[in-house]
C-alpha positions in Angstrom: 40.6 16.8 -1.9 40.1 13.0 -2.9 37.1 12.0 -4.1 37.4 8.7 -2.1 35.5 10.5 0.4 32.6 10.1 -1.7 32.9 6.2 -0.9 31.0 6.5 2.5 27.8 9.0 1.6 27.3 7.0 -1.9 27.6 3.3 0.1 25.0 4.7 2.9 22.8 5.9 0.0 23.2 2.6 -1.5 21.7 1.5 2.3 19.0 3.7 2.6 17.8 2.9 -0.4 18.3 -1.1 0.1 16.3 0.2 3.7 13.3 1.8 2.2 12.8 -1.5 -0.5 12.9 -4.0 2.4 10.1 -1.8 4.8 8.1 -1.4 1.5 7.9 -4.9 0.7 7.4 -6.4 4.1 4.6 -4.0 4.5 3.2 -4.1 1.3 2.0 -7.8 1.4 5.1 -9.3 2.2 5.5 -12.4 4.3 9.0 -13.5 7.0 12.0 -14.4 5.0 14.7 -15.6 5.6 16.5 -13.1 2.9 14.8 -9.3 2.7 13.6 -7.7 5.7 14.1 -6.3 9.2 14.2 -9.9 11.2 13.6 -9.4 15.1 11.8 -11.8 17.3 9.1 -9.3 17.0 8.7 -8.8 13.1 8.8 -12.7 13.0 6.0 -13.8 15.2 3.6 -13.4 12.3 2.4 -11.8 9.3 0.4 -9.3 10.6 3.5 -8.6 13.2 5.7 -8.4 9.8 3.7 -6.6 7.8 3.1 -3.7 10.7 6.4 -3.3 11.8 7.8 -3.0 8.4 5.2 -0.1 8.0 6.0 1.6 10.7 10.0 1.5 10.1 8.7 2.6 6.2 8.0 5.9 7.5 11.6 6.2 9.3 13.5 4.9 6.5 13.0 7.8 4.7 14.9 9.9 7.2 17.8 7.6 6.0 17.6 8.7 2.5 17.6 12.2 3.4 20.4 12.2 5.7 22.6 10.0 3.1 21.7 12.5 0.5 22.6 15.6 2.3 25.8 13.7 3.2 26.6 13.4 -0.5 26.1 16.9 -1.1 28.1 18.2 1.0 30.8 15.7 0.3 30.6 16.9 -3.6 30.5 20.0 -2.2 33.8 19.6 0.0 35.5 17.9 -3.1 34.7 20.0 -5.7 35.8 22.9 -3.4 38.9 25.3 -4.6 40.0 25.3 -0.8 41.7 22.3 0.1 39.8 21.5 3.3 41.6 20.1 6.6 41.8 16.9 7.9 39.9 17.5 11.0 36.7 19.0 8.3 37.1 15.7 6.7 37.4 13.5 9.6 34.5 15.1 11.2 32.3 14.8 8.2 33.0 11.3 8.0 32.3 10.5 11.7 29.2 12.6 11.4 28.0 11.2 8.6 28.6 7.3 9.6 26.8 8.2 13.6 24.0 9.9 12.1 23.2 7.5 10.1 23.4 4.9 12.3 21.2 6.3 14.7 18.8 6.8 11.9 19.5 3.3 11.5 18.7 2.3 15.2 15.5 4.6 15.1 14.2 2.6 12.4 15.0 -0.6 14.0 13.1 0.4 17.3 10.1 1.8 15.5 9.9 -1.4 13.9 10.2 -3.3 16.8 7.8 -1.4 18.8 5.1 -2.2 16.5 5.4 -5.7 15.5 5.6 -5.9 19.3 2.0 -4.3 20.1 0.7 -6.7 17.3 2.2 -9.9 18.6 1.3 -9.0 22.6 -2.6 -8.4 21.5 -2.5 -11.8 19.5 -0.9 -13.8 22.5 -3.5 -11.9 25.0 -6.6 -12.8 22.2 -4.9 -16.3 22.4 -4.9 -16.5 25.9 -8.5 -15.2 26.3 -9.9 -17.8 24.2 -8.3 -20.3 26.3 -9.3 -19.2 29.5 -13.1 -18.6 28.3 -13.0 -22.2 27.6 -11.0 -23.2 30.8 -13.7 -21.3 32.6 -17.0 -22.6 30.3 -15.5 -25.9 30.8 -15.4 -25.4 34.8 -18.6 -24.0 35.3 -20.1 -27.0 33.3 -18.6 -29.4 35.8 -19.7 -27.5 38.6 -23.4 -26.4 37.6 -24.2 -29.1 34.5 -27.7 -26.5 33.8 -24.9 -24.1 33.0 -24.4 -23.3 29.1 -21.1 -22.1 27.3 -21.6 -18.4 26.6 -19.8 -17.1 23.4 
């Protein structure tokens, strides 16, 4: 069998790899970039939203590496083989190497999401808070003026 086959596992292995760095920097202190990183509108609306979202896809990422690893094996496997596998063995071991790993792919990018999401919708509703507090201190003053701001 040709060992151009191998081209696909050893690039996706090349991607998980490139995958896990990214999540570990942008939750390890990292800040948005405009180069490294998983950029959604989510992950972007602030450190804290960066920084938790890469953490959580950190912990899917790895299911990338796995997958491309397994898919190297057996691609070794299949061309270090004395039977000269099929077309249809190779075609299907291609395909399915390529989807799972893009729905790897996709589960990391939702995780991620998801929780730079939670962080960014409990900043924005401890934003909001704070400005209705003050709307409402600020109303109650004009209406009773014996009325203090309570904290």
């Amino acid at each position: 069998m040709d060992p151009a086959v191998l081209l696909l596992p050893a690039g996706l292995l090349q991607g998980a790899i490139l995958t896990i760095a990214a999540c570990y920097a942008g939750s390890h202190g990292g800040r948005p970039n405009n180069l490294f990183g998983i950029r959604l509108w989510s992950t972007t609306f602030s450190v804290t939203a960066w920084q938790a979202g890469h953490r959580a896809g950190l912990n899917y990422s790895w299911s990338l590496l796995v997958q491309a690893s397994a898919s190297l094996g057996v691609g070794i496997w299949l061309v270090q083989s004395t039977t000269d596998a099929s077309t249809a063995v190779v075609t299907s071991y291609t395909l399915g190497s390529l989807i799972s790993f893009l729905l790897a792919t996709l589960m990391v990018v939702y995780r991620t999401h998801r929780a730079a999401k939670a962080i960014a919708i409990n900043q924005v509703l401890t934003e909001e808070a704070e400005l209705i507090d003050a709307i409402v201190n600020q109303r109650l003053a004009e209406q009773d003026p014996s009325h203090k701001a309570t904290d």
